[in-house]
SEDODO-794317 format. One record per residue (C-alpha): x, y, z; residue in three letters. Coordinates in steps of 0.25 Angstrom, whole numbers, plus 5000, padded with zeros to 4 digits. Example, Ala and Ser with C-alpha at 12.3 -4.5 7.8 and 13.67 -1.06 7.14 Angstrom:
<rs>
504949825031ALA505549965029SER
</rs>
This chain:
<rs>
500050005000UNK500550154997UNK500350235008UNK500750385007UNK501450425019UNK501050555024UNK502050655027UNK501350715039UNK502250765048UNK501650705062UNK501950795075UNK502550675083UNK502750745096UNK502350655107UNK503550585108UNK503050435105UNK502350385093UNK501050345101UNK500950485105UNK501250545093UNK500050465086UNK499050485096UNK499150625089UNK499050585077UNK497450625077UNK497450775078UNK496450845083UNK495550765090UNK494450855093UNK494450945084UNK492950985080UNK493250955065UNK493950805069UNK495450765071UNK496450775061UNK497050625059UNK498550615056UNK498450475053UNK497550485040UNK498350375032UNK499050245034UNK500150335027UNK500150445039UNK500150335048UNK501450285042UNK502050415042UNK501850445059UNK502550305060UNK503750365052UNK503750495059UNK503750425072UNK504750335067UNK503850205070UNK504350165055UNK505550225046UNK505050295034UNK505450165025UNK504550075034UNK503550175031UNK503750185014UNK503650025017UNK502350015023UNK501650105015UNK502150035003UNK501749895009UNK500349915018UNK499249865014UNK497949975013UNK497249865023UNK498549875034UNK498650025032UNK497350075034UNK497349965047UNK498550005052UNK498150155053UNK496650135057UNK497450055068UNK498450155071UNK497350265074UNK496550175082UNK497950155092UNK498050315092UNK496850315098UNK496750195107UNK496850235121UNK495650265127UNK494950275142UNK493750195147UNK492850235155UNK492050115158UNK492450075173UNK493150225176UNK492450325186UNK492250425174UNK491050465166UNK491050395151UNK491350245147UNK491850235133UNK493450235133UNK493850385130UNK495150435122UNK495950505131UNK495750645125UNK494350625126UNK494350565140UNK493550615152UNK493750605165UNK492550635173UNK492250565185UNK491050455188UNK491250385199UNK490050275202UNK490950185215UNK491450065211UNK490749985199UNK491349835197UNK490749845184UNK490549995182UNK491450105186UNK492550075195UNK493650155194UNK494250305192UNK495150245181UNK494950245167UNK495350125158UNK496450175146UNK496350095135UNK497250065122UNK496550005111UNK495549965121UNK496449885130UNK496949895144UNK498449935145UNK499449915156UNK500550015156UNK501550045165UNK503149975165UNK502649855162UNK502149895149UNK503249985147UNK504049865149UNK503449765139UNK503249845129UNK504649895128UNK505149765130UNK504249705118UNK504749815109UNK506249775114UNK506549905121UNK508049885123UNK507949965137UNK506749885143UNK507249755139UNK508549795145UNK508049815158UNK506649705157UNK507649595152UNK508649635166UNK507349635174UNK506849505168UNK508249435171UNK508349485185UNK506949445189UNK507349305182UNK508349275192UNK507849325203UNK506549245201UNK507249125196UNK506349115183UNK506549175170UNK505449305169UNK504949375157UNK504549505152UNK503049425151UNK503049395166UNK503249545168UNK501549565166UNK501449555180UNK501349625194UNK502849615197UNK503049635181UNK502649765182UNK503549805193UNK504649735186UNK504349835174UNK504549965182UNK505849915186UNK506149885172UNK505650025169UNK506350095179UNK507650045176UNK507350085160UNK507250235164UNK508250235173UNK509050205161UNK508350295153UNK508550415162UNK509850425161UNK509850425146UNK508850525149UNK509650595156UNK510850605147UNK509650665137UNK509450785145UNK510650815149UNK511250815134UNK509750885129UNK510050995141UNK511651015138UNK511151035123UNK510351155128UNK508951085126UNK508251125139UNK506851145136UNK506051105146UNK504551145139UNK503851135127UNK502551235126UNK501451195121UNK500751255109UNK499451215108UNK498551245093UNK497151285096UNK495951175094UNK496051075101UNK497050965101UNK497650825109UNK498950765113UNK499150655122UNK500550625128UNK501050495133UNK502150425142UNK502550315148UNK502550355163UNK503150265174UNK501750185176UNK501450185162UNK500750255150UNK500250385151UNK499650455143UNK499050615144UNK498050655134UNK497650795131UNK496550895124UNK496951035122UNK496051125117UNK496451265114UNK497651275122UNK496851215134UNK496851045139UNK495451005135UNK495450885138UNK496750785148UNK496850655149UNK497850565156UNK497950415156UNK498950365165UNK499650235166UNK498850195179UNK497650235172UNK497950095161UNK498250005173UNK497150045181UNK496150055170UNK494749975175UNK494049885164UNK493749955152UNK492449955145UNK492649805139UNK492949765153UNK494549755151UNK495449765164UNK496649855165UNK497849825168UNK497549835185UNK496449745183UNK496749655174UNK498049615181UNK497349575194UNK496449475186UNK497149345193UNK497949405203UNK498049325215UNK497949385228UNK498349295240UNK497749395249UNK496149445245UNK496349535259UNK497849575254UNK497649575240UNK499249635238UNK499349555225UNK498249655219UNK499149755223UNK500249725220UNK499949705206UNK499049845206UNK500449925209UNK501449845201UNK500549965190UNK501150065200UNK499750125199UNK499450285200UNK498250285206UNK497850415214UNK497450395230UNK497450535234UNK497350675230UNK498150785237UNK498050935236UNK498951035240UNK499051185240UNK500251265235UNK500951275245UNK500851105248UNK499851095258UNK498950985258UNK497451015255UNK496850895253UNK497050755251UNK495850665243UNK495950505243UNK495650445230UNK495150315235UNK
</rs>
């Protein structure tokens, strides 16, 4: 098949290709419709390139050798995954129930006590492509490991060894989906940015010494109205804020935060997240001491708020609001 390439010039400016193609639908709500970058198989192959997923010969290749069926598939598929994270609302405390995109997402609250089969929780349920996702070092970890990321199979393969002889059994990077897996995984994650930050380190010092020491970009926002989403991979895992601005001002801010996919409740085809659905089978030795419940709860390392506290400017308390 002869695709024409596009020479579109993409604005890749968020510093990852899956961020950068999330704003590959512009303008989102403007009155008169979006503006789509991705109109052709042939614009599709050209933010590839730019993002340098595939070298411009890889790209001549394909368009000379796909199929009209594969490439209308593949770019039908590829703005479905732009647009695949979404929140329901089924078993959260908050007005609505059909899974809302992040930058139409509302958060108002509807509290109706604890519902086994209703409402039972103040955490929505982020999906991708419809499915639960645990994030987190454990994710981090087996991801980079399957794509052979030399650092994290450096320091994975050094854990797996040690863990091996200490346990007196060979273990593998399949035993870490587990309670203890997880923990093993922030070790492994913390030795890799230890090693990082001192690569890091030589960066800045040789960007400052160079005279680079911008601290600040201003934004300049156009008028209408307009969305960006920025993402990263924080310590417990994927986060992700996302943003409406409308004439200079946020219209609309959503933020959904690693703790917020592992404590997801069932979504609206009954699907666990990740705390749930690894407590399926879990034994407990103790039903009065249930630690094994627990313990496998925090191997997430969960962010869940138990108290609010206010100060004045000076630092005194005000008030303090248990969030039971």
């Amino acid at each position: 098949m002869d695709v024409l390439v596009d020479d579109r010039a993409f604005q890749l400016i968020g510093g990852h290709a899956a961020v950068d193609l999330a704003n590959t639908l512009d303008w989102r709500f403007r009155d008169d419709g979006p503006e789509e970058l991705l109109a052709s198989y042939g614009d599709l192959l050209h933010f590839a390139e730019q993002s340098e997923l595939v070298t411009a010969k890889q790209a001549r290749q394909i368009t000379r050798t796909a199929p009209d069926h594969a490439a209308a598939a593949a770019l039908v598929a590829c703005r479905e995954l732009r647009e695949a994270v979404a929140e329901d609302l089924t078993h959260a405390w908050y007005k609505g129930k059909d899974p809302q995109r992040p930058w139409q997402g509302e958060t108002v609250p509807d509290y109706t006590d604890f519902q086994e089969n209703g409402k039972y929780t103040w955490v929505k349920a982020p999906r991708f492509d419809q499915k639960p996702m645990q994030v987190g070092p454990l994710s981090q970890v087996l991801v980079g490991y399957a794509q052979g990321h030399p650092l994290t199979k450096k320091w994975t393969d050094l854990a797996l060894d040690k863990i091996s002889v200490i346990g007196k059994r060979r273990v593998s990077v399949t035993d870490l989906q587990s309670t203890m897996g997880r923990h093993v995984a922030r070790a492994i994650r913390c030795a890799m940015l230890s090693e990082l930050a001192t690569k890091h380190w030589e960066y800045l010092v040789t960007s400052v010494s160079r005279g680079d020491t911008a601290t600040y970009n201003p934004p300049k926002f156009p008028d209408g109205e307009l969305q960006g989403v920025g993402t990263h991979e924080a310590p417990r895992g994927t986060l992700s804020h996302w943003v409406v601005v409308k004439n200079g001002r946020i219209a609309n801010y959503q933020a959904v935060v690693p703790t917020t996919w592992n404590a997801s409740p069932r979504d609206q085809n009954g699907t666990p997240g990740p705390y749930e659905a690894s407590l399926v089978g879990n034994p407990v030795i103790d039903p009065e001491k249930p630690l094994e419940v627990l313990r496998t709860v925090h191997s997430y390392d969960p962010c869940m708020a138990c108290a609010c506290h206010t100060f004045d400017p000076e630092g005194k308390p005000i008030a303090t609001v248990k969030v039971l």
